[in-house]
C-alpha positions in Angstrom: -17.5 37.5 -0.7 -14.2 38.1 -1.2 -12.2 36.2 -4.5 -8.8 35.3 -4.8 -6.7 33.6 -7.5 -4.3 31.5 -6.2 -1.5 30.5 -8.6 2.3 29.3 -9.0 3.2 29.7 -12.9 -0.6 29.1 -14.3 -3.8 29.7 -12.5 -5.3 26.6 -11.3 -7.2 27.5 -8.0 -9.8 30.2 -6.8 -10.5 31.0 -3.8 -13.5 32.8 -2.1 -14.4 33.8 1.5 -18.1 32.9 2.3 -17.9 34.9 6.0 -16.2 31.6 8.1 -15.6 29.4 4.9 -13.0 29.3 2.2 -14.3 28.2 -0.9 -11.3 26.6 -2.9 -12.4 25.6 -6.4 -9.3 24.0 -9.1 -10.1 25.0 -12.3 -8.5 23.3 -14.7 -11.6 22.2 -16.9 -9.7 21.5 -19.8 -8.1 18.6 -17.7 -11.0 17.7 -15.8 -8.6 19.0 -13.0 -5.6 16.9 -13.2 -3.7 17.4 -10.8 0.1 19.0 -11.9 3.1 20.8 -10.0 0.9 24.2 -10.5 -1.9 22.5 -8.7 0.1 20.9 -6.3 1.5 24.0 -5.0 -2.0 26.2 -5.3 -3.9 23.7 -3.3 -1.2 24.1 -1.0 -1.0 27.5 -0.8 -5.3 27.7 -0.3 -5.1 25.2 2.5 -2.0 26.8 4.3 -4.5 29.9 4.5 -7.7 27.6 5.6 -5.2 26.0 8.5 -3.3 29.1 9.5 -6.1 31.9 9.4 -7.8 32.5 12.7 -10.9 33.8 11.0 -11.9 30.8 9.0 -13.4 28.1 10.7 -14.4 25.8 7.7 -13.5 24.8 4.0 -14.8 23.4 0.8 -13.0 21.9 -1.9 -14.8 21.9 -5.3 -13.8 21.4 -9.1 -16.8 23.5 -10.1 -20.4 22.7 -11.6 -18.9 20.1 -14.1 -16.5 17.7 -12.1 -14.0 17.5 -9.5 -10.9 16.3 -10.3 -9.2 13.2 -12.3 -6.1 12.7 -10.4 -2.8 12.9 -11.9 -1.8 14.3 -14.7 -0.2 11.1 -15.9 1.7 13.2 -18.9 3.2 16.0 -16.4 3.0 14.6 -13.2 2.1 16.3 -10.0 4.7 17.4 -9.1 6.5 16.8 -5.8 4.5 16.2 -2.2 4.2 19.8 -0.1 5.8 20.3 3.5 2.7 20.7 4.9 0.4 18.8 2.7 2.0 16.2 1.1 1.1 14.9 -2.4 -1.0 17.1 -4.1 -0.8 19.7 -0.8 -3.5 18.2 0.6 -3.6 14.0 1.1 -1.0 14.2 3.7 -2.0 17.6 5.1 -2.8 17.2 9.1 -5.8 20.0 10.0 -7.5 21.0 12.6 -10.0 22.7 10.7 -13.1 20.7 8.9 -12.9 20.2 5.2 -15.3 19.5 3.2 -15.6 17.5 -0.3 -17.8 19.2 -3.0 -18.2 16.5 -5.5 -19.9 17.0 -9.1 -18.9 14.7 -12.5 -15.8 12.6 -11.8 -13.5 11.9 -8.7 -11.2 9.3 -10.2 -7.7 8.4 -9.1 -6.0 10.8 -7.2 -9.3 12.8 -7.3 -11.1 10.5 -5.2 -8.3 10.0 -3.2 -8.4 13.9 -2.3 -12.2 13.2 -1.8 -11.2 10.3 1.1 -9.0 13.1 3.1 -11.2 15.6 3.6 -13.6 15.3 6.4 -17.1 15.3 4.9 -18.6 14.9 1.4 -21.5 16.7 -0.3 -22.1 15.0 -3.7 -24.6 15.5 -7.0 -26.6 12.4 -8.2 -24.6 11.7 -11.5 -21.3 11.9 -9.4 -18.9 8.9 -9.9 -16.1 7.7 -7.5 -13.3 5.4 -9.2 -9.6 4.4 -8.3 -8.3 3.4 -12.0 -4.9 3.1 -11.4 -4.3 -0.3 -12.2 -6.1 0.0 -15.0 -2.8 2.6 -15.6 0.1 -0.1 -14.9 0.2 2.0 -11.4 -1.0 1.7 -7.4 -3.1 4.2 -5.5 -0.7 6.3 -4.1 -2.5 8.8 -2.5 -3.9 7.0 0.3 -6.9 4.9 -0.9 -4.5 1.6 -0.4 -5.6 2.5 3.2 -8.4 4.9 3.8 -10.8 3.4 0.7 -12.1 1.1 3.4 -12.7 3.6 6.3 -15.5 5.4 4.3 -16.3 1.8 2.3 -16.8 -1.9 3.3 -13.3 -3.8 2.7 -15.2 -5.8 -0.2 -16.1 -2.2 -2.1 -12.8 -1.2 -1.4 -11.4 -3.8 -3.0 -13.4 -4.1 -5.8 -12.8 -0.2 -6.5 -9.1 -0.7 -6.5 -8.5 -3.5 -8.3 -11.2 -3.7 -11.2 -11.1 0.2 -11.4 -14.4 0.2 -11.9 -16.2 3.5 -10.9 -18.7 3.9 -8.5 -22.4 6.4 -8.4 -23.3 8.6 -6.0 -26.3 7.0 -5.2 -24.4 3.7 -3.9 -21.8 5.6 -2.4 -24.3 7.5 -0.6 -25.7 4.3 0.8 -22.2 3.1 1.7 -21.2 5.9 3.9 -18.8 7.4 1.3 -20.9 10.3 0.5 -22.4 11.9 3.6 -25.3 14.5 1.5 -27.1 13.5 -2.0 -27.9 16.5 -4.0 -29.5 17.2 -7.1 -26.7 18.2 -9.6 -25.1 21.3 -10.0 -26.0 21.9 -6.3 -23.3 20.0 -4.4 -21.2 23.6 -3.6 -24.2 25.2 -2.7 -25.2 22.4 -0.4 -21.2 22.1 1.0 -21.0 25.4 1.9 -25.0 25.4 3.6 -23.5 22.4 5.5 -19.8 24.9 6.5 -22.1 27.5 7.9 -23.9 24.4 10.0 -19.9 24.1 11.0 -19.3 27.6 11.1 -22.2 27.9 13.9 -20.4 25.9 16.6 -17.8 26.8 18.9 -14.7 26.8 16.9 -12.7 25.0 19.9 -14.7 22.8 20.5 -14.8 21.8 16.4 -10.9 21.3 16.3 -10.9 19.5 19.7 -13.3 16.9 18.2 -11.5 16.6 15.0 -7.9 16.2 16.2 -9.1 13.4 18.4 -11.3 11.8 15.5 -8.2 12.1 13.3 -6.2 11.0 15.7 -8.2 7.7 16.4 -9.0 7.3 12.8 -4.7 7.8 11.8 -3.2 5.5 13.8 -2.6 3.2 11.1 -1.5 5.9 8.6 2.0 5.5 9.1 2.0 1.6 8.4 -0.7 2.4 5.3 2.4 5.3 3.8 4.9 2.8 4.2 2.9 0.1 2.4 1.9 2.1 0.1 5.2 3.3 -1.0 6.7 -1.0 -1.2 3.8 -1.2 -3.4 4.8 1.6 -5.5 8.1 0.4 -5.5 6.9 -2.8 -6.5 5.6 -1.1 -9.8 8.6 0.1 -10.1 10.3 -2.6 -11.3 7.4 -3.6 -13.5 7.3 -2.9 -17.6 3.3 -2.5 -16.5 3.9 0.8 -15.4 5.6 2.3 -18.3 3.1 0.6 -20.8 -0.1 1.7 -18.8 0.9 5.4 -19.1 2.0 4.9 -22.4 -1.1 3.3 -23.5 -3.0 6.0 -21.9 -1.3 8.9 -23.0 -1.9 6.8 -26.4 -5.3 6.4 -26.1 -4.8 2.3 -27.1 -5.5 -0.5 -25.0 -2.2 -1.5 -22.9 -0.3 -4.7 -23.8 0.6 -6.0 -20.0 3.8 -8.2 -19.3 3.3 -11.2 -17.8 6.0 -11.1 -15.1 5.4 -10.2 -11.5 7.9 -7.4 -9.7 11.3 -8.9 -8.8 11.4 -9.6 -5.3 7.4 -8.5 -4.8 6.1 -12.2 -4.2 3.2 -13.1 -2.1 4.4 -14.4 1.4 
């Protein structure tokens, strides 16, 4: 096993070879691995080595024993979308290699929209899903506005993003979100058990099969980036957005405005 720190000004990501697999952990635990510029551009740089390296076959994302990741950091920002991976370097990344979701603790926001573009997802019991953002003043940016339902039922979806209520592991797991229950603290151990499983098979064939699934499964991406970015816009022009991330940054309970987006009316 071979470890690597993978960094832009501050370390935020680790990376370790497990023969076929790349194990890439954020660690930012005094964040609960909020996602800012410095992770941005580390998760790109760990994912530009899982996509362009012909010796690994398979990958795991983790955010360690403790949690996975809480989206945006709503004080720094993320920083801006990668070439090849798009916000956060990974939610509009386009791989031929498998990826696969290590989930302990949290995956809120942008975290569980990370969780919806990789390929397969190992999670530990107490594990909670959530999409909070309009709890924020903000959209889901990410891609949950049009993958959420892919791995959920349209009426889970919905009720994710716009209560912001979280959801356990145990329901997701009987909703198709989470593909392997595991006791907790085991979810790495169990992603990368399930990468060697991966790492078995022919390597062409693996890619073949997952370009085509993508491709299948992504033809409505570009219409779900575009919508997603008129409702972003939308926000925008709302005083909801400034006072949601002013209220969290806060830590107070957000005094919303009354008036809807110029120009954002329902048809």
């Amino acid at each position: 096993m071979r470890v690597t720190n993978v960094s832009t000004d501050e370390h935020r990501v680790s990376t370790e070879r497990h023969g076929r697999t790349l194990l890439i952990r954020m660690e930012r635990p005094t964040k609960r691995n909020a996602v800012d510029a410095a992770m941005t551009s580390a998760l790109d740089e760990a994912l530009n080595l899982l996509d362009d390296d012909p010796d690994l076959w398979c990958g795991v994302l983790s955010g360690g024993a403790g949690m996975f990741c809480a989206g945006t950091d709503l004080g720094a920002g993320p920083g801006r979308p990668t070439a090849r991976g798009g916000p956060y370097g990974v939610v509009g990344r386009r791989r031929a290699t498998p990826l696969i979701a290590a989930v302990e603790g949290i995956a809120y926001g942008g975290g569980m929209e990370i969780v919806l573009a990789c390929d397969m997802v190992v999670a530990g019991r107490s594990a909670r899903f959530g999409l909070p953002e309009v709890t924020h003043g903000v959209v889901a940016n990410c891609g949950a506005l049009f993958r959420a339902d892919r791995s959920l039922p349209l009426v889970v979806a919905k009720q994710l993003l716009l209560t912001g209520r979280p959801l356990g592991a145990e329901r997701a797991y009987a909703l198709g979100l989470v593909g392997e229950l595991v006791d907790d603290g085991q979810a790495e151990r169990a992603a990368l058990e399930m990468a060697g499983d991966v790492c078995a098979n022919s390597p062409a064939a693996v890619r073949a099969t997952l370009r085509a699934v993508e491709k299948a499964a992504g033809e409505r991406d570009q219409q779900g980036w575009t919508l997603t970015r008129e409702a972003e816009a939308a926000m925008a022009a709302s005083p909801d957005r400034a006072e949601g991330i002013a209220a969290f940054l806060e830590k107070r309970e957000p005094r919303w405005s009354s008036v809807e987006p110029a120009g954002r009316h329902p048809e």
